[in-house]
C-alpha positions in Angstrom: 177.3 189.1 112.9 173.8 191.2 112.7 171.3 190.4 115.5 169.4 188.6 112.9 171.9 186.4 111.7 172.9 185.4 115.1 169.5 184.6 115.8 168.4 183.0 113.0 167.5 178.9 112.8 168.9 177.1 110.0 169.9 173.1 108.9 173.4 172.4 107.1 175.4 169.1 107.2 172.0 167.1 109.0 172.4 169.7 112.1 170.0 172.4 113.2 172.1 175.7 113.5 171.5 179.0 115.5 173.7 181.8 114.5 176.2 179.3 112.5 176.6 177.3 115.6 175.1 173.3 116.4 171.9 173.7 118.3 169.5 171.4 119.5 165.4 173.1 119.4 164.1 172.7 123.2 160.3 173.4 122.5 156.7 173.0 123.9 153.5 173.9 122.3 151.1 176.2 123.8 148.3 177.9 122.2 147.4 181.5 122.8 144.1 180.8 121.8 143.3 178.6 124.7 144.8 180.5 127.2 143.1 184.4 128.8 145.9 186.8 127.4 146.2 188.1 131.3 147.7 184.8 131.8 150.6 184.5 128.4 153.1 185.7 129.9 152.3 183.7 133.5 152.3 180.1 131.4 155.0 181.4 128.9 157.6 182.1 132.5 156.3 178.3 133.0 157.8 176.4 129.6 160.8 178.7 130.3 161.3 177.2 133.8 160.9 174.0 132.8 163.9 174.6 130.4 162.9 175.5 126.9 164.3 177.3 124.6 161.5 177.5 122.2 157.7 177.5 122.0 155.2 176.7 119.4 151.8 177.6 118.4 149.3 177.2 115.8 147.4 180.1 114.7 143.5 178.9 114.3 142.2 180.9 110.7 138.6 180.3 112.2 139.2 182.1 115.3 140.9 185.4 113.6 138.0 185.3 110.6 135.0 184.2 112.1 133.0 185.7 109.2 134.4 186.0 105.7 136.5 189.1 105.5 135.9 190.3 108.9 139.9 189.2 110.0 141.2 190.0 114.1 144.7 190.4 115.1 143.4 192.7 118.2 143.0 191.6 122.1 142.9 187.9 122.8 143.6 187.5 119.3 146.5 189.0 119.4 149.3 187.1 118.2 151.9 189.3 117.8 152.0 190.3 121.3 152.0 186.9 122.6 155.1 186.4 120.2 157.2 189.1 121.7 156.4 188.0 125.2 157.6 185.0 124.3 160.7 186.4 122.4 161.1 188.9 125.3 161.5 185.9 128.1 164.4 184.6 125.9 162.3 182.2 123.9 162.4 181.2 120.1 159.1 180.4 118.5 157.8 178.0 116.1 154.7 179.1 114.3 152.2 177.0 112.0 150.0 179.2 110.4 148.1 176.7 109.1 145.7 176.9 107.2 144.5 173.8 108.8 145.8 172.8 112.2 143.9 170.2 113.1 144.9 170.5 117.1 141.1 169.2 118.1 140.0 172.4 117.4 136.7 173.6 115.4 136.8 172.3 112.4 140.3 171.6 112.5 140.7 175.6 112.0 139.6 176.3 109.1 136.5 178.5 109.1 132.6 177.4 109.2 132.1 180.0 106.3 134.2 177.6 103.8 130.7 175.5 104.3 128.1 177.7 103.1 126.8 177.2 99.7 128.6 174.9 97.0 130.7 172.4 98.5 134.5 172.9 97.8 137.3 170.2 98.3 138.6 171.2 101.3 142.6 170.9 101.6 143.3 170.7 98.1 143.7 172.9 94.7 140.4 173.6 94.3 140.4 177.0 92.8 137.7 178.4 95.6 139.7 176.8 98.2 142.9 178.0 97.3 141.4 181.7 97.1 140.2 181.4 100.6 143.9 180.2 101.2 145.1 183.0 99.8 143.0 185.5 101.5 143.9 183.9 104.8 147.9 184.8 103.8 147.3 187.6 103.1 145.8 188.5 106.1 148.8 186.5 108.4 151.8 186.8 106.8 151.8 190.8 107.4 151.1 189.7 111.3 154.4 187.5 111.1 156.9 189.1 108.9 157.8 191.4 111.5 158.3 189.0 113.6 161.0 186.5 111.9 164.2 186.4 113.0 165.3 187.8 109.6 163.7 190.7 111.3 165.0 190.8 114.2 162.3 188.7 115.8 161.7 185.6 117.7 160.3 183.3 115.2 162.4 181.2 113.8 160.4 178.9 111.7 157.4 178.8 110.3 155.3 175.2 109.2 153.4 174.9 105.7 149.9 173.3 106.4 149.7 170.3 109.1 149.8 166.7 109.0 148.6 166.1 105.1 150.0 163.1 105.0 146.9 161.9 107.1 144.7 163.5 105.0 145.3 163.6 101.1 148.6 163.4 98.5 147.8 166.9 96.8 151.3 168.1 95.9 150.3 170.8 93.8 148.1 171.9 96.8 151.0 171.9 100.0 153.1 173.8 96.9 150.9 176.7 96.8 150.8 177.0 100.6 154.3 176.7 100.7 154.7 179.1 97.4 152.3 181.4 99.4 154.3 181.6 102.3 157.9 182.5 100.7 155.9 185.2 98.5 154.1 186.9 101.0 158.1 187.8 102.7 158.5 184.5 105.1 162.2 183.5 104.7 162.7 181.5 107.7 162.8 177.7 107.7 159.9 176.1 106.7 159.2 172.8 108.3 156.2 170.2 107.5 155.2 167.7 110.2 153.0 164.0 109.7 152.9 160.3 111.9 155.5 158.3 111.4 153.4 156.2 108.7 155.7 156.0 105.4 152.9 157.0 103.6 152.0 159.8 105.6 155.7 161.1 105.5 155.8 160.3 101.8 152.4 162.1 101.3 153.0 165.3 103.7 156.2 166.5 102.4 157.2 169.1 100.2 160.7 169.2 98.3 163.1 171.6 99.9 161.3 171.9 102.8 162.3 170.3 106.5 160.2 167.3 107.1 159.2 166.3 111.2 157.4 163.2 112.6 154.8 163.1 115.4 154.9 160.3 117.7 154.2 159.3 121.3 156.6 156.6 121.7 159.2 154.7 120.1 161.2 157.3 119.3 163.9 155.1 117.2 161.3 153.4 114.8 159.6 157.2 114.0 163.0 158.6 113.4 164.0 155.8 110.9 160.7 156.3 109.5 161.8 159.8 109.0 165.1 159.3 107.3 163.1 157.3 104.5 162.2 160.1 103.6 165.1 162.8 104.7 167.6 160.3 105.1 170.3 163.3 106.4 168.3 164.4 109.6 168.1 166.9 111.8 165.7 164.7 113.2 163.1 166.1 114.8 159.6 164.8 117.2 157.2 168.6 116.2 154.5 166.5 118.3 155.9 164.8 121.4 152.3 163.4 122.5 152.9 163.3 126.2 149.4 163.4 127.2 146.5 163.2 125.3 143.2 165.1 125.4 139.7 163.6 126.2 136.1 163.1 124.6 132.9 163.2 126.6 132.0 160.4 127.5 135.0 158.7 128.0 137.6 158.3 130.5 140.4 160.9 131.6 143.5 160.5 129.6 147.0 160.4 132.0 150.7 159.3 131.1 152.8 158.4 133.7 155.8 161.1 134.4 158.6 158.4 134.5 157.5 157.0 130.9 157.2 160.1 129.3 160.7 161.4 130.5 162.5 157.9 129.2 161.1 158.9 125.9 162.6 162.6 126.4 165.6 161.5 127.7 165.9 159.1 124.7 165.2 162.0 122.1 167.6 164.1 123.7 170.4 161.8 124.2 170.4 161.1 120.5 170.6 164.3 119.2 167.4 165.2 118.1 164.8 168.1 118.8 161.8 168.2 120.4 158.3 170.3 120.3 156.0 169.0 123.6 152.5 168.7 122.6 151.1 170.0 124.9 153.8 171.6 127.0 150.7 173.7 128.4 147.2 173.0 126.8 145.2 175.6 128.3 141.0 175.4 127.7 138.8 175.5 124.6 136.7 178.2 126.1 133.1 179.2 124.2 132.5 176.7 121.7 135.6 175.9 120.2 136.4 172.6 120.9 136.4 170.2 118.2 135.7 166.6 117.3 136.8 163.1 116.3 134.9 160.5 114.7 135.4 156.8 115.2 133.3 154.1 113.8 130.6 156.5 112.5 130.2 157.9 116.1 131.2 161.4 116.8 133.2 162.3 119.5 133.4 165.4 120.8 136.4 167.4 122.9 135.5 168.5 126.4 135.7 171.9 127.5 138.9 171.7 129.1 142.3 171.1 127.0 144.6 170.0 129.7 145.9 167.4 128.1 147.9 166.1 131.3 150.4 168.5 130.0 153.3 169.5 132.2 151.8 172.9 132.7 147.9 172.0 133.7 145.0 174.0 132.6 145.6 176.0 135.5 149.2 176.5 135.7 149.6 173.5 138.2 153.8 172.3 137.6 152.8 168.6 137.7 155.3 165.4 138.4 155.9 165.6 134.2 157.0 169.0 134.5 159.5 168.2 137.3 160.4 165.4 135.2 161.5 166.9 132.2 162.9 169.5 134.1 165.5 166.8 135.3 165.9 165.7 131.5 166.2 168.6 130.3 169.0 169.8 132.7 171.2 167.5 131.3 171.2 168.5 127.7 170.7 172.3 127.8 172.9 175.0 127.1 171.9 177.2 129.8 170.2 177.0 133.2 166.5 177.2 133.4 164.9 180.2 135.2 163.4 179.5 138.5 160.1 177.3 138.6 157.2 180.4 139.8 154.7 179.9 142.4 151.2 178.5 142.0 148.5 181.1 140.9 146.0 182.1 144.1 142.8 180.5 144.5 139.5 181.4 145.5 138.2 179.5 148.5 135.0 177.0 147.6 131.7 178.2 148.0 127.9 176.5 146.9 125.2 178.7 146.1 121.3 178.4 144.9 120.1 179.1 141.3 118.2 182.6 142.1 117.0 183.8 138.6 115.3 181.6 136.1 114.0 182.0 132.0 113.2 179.3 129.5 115.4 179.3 126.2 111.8 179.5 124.3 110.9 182.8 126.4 113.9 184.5 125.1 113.7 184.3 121.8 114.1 188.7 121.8 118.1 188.0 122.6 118.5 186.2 119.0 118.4 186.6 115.5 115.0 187.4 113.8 113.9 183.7 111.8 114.8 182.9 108.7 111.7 181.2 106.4 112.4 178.5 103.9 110.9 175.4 102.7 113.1 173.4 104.8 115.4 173.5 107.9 118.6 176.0 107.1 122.3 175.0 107.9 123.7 177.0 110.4 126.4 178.1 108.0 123.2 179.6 105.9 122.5 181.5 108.6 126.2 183.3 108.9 126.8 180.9 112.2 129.5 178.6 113.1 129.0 178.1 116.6 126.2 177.1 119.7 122.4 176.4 118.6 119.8 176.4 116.0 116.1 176.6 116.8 113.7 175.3 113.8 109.9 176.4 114.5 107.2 174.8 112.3 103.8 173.6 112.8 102.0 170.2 111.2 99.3 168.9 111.6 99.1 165.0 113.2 96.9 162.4 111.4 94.8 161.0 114.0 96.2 157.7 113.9 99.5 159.4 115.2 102.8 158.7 113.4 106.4 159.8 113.9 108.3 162.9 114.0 111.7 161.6 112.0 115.0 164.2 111.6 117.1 163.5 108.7 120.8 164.7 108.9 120.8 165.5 112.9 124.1 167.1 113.8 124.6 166.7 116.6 122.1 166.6 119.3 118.3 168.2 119.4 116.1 168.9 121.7 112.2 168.5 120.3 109.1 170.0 122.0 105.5 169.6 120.2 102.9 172.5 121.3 105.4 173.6 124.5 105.6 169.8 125.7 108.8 168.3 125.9 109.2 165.3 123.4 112.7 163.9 123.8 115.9 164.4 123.1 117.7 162.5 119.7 121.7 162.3 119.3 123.2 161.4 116.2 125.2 158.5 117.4 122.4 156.8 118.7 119.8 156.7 115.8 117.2 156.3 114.9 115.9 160.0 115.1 112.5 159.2 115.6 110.0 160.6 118.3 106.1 159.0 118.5 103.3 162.1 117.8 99.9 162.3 119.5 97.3 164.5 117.7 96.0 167.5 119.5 92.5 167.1 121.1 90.9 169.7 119.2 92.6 168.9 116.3 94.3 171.5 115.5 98.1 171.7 113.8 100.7 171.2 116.1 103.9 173.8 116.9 107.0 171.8 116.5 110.3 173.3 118.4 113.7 171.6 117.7 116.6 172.7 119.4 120.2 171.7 117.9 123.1 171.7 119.6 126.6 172.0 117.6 128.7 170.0 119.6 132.0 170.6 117.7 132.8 170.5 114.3 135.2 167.5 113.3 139.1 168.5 113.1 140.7 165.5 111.7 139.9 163.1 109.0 138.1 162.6 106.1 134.8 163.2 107.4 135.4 167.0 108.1 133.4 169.4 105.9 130.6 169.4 107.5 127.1 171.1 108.3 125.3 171.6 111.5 121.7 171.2 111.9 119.1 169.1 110.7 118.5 168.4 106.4 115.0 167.6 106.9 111.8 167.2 109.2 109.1 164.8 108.6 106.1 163.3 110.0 106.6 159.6 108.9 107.6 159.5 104.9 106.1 163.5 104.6 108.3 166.4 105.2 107.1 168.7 107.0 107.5 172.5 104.9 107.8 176.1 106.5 110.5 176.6 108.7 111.9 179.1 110.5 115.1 179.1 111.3 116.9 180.9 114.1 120.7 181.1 115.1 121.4 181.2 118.5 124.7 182.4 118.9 126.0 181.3 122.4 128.9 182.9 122.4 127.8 186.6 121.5 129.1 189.1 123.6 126.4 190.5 125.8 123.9 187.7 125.5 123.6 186.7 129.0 122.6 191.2 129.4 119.3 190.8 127.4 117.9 187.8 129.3 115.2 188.6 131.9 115.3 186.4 134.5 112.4 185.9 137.3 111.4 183.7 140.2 110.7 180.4 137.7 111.7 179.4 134.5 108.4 179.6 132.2 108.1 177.1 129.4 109.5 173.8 129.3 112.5 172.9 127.4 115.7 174.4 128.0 116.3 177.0 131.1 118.5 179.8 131.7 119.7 179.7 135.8 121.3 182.4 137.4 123.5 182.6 140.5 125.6 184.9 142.3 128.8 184.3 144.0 130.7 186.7 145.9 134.6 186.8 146.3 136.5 188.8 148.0 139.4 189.5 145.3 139.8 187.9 141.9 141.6 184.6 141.7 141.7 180.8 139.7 138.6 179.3 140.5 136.7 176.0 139.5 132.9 175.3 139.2 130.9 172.6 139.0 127.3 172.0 138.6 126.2 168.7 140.8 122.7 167.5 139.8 122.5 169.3 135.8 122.9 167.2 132.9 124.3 169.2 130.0 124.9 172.7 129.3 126.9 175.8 128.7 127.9 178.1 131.9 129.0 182.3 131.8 130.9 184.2 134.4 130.2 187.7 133.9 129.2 187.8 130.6 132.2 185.3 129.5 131.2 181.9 128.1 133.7 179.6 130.0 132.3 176.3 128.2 130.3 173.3 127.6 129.8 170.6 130.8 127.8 167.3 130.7 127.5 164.6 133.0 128.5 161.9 131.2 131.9 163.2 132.3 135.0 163.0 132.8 135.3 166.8 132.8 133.6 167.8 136.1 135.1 171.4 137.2 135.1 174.0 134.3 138.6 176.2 134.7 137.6 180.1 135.4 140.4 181.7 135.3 141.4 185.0 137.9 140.8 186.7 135.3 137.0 186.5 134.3 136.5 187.6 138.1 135.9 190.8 139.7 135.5 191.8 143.8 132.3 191.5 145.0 129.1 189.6 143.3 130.0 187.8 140.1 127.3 186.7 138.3 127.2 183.1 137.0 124.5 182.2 134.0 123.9 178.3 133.3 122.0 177.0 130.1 120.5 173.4 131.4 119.6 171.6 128.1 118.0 168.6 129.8 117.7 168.4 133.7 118.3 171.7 135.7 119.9 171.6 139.5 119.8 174.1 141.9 123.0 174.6 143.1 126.3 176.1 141.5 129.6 175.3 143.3 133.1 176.9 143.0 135.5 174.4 143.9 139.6 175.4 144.7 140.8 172.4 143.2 140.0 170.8 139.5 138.4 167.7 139.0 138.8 166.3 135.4 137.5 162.9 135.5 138.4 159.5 136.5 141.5 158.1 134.3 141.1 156.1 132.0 141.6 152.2 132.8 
């Protein structure tokens, strides 16, 4: 038998196969994308000690094509060398190449570019759609081929799309990804995965291909759900929803250990295969988080992606992980490799702010404005990610009226002649501010400042545009924009900002601090007294915080560190502290009642 052979995943007589002989898939999910690619092979040694045999990933189009054309396979996008670490520690790996993922991720993966001009029908056969498809597998499937087990490789299956059955009942659609796949050179076994609705299963699979179900619980009514629709098995749970992940603004999401590992211990027991999601979740650093919606509100996803997992966001081997451990044990083939030590941390420290500069004063560090009629999308602008300033001036009738946004998303930030207005949020309408008329009666400058907050990843409602559609003065729209992307997340940003002893303007305020450590290690910071914001180590944009919680501590990983001063930059949209902590220990929120 060829190296191939023997390693390659199949399905005959209802069974999963490895090599010709029964096997039962051991898996966790863990996303190289959310995790420092220092730090792969620290959390990969992790799932292996907690007894898996397999891992799975998505691979998030957006993050590998942020602009049309312009695909990356190289450094921290590097999936093929996360693969091979994986393969290398004696690990299979599932991958789902999407093109959607969901995975509460921007936009559910797909790229903020598919928004920009015409609207398309997103997830379906739409001809422009499918050619962005396309383009995508064209780009991937080299990546992967190489790394099949057919080849030699680790992978050993590979999903078509992600949960449609949720989403639409396009077969002619999910047949073209599939199609797509299988003539771009993948020929391992292709798997789908949906709830355990009938209708989602019904809706989400594709003849010929393996269908999964997704579940939390009740292991015994998703599997029978399953069988409706593949009634000879291998069953299989491809989402294991252990944990769960959290929205700002709400409460911390926990499972108890003992809970989840019944449920394990129940899969397992039966027969059937398992993928943990999240077996490690890692962190949506920059901007990548996504968001849900829920009765016309939107929620967005913290910063942090820890999803109570078994493997924290920091490497911490939690009660769950023990847990399973124990489970696991008792249905493996082989011993699991001893459980590693906790990564070092950096003792806590506070220091004061000691550099400040207004957003407004550093206009220099951004795009030159775009003109138009009206307020541009950011996707107009080539931008997928962070803020968009809309300058304008208007004059206000002497009886004052009302500055009004139409088609806020998500959050803005208004200041009239250099004054601070208010602050409007699209879940809490309506998006009206009261105007005074200047003294000398002059036109006023008008500043908005809008905050993506995470473009939706699941539903029916994703698809959309950030910024504002429209700015009036009561019923009149105000005309004569300019337009200007701030781009959060650009590498070097926090170099061109020139900080001095105050902050300048009003509005929102750069704040720098310096903390020294004596060698790089995990580290945690917190930011007591600010509102909302977005914080840098070095130059690295660790993520979004906000005081309505539960995330408290933003995960900086050994990593992003250096010996000596590190330099820490804050963006304060609202209310600015004074002091920067690092903390030794996360803090994530209170749980949820």
């Amino acid at each position: 038998m060829t190296t191939s052979a023997a390693h390659r995943l199949t399905v005959a007589d209802g069974s999963f196969l490895r090599g010709g002989r029964p096997h039962q898939i051991i898996s966790g999910a863990i996303h190289y994308f959310r995790v420092h690619p220092d730090l792969w092979e620290d959390r990969l040694r992790r799932l292996a000690a907690m007894g898996l045999n397999t891992v799975e990933t998505y691979v998030a189009w957006n993050f590998h094509e942020r602009r049309r054309g312009d695909v990356d396979f190289t450094g921290p996008r590097d999936l093929a060398r996360f693969v091979r670490l994986a393969g290398d520690l004696g690990l299979d790996v599932i991958v789902r190449p999407g093109p959607y993922i969901c995975a509460e991720w921007d936009f559910g993966g797909l790229p903020a570019w598919l928004m920009k001009g015409e609207p398309m029908a997103l997830r379906s056969s739409d001809p422009r759609f499918l050619a962005a498809v396309d383009a995508w597998l064209d780009a991937v499937c080299p990546v992967l081929v190489g790394l099949l087990a057919t080849h030699g490789g680790p992978v050993v299956a590979i999903q078509v799309e992600n949960e449609y059955g949720s989403f639409g009942d396009d077969a002619t659609y999910l047949e073209h990804c599939r199609k797509g796949l299988v003539d771009r050179g993948i020929d391992v076994l292709l798997l789908t995965s949906d709830g355990p609705g009938p209708d989602w299963l019904a809706a989400g699979t594709i003849p010929g291909v393996l269908a999964t179900v997704n579940f939390g619980s009740r292991a015994s009514e998703a599997f029978a759900e399953l069988r409706k629709v593949q009634p000879e098995g291998p069953d299989m749970c491809m989402e294991y929803w252990n944990g769960w992940f959290d929205h700002w603004g709400e409460g911390h999401h926990v499972r108890d250990a003992e809970d989840a590992a019944r449920v394990l211990d129940d899969m397992l027991r039966a027969g059937a295969s398992v993928n943990f999601y999240m077996a490690h979740g890692g962190t949506n650093f920059g901007l990548w988080n996504g968001a849900n919606v829920a009765h016309g509100k939107l929620q967005p996803t913290v910063t942090s992606y820890d999803y109570d997992a078994a493997v924290g966001e920091a490497g911490e081997l939690r009660p769950k992980f023990h847990a399973f451990r124990d489970v696991i044990r008792r249905y493996a083939a082989e011993p699991a490799p001893a459980v590693p030590e906790l990564p070092a941390r950096l003792a806590p420290q506070a220091v004061e702010v000691d550099g400040w500069v207004a957003l407004l004063d550093s206009l220099g560090a951004y795009d030159r404005p775009r003109r138009g009629p009206l307020p541009l999308p950011m996707e107009s602008l080539d931008q997928d990610h962070g803020l968009i300033l809309y300058r304008g001036s208007a004059l206000v009738p002497p009886d004052g009226r009302t500055l009004e946004l139409d088609g806020l998303a998500d959050r803005a930030t208004v200041l009239v002649d250099g004054a601070h207005l208010g602050t409007l949020d699209r879940n809490e309408p309506p998006h009206v501010l009261p105007l005074r008329p200047r003294a000398d009666g002059r036109a006023s400058t008008i500043d908005v400042i809008v905050e993506n907050q995470g473009r939706i990843n699941f539903g029916s409602e994703i698809g959309e545009r950030k910024g504002v559609a429209g700015i009036r003065i009561a019923h009149r729209f105000v005309h004569d924009w300019g337009s200007v992307a701030i781009r959060l997340d650009e590498p070097g940003l926090t170099d061109r900002l020139q900080f001095g002893a105050v902050a300048g303007s009003a509005g929102p305020v750069f704040a720098r601090a310096t903390l020294a450590v004596d060698e790089p290690a995990d580290g945690f910071l917190a930011l007591p007294g600010w509102a909302k914001g977005f914080v840098w180590l070095n130059g690295a944009l660790l993520g979004r915080y906000w005081e309505v919680g539960p995330q408290v501590t933003l995960y900086a990983p050994a990593p992003f560190w250096r010996a000596g001063a590190n330099e820490v930059v804050v963006l304060e949209m609202e209310r600015a502290g004074s002091l920067v902590e690092l903390r030794a220990d996360p803090d994530l929120g209170h749980p949820r009642p």
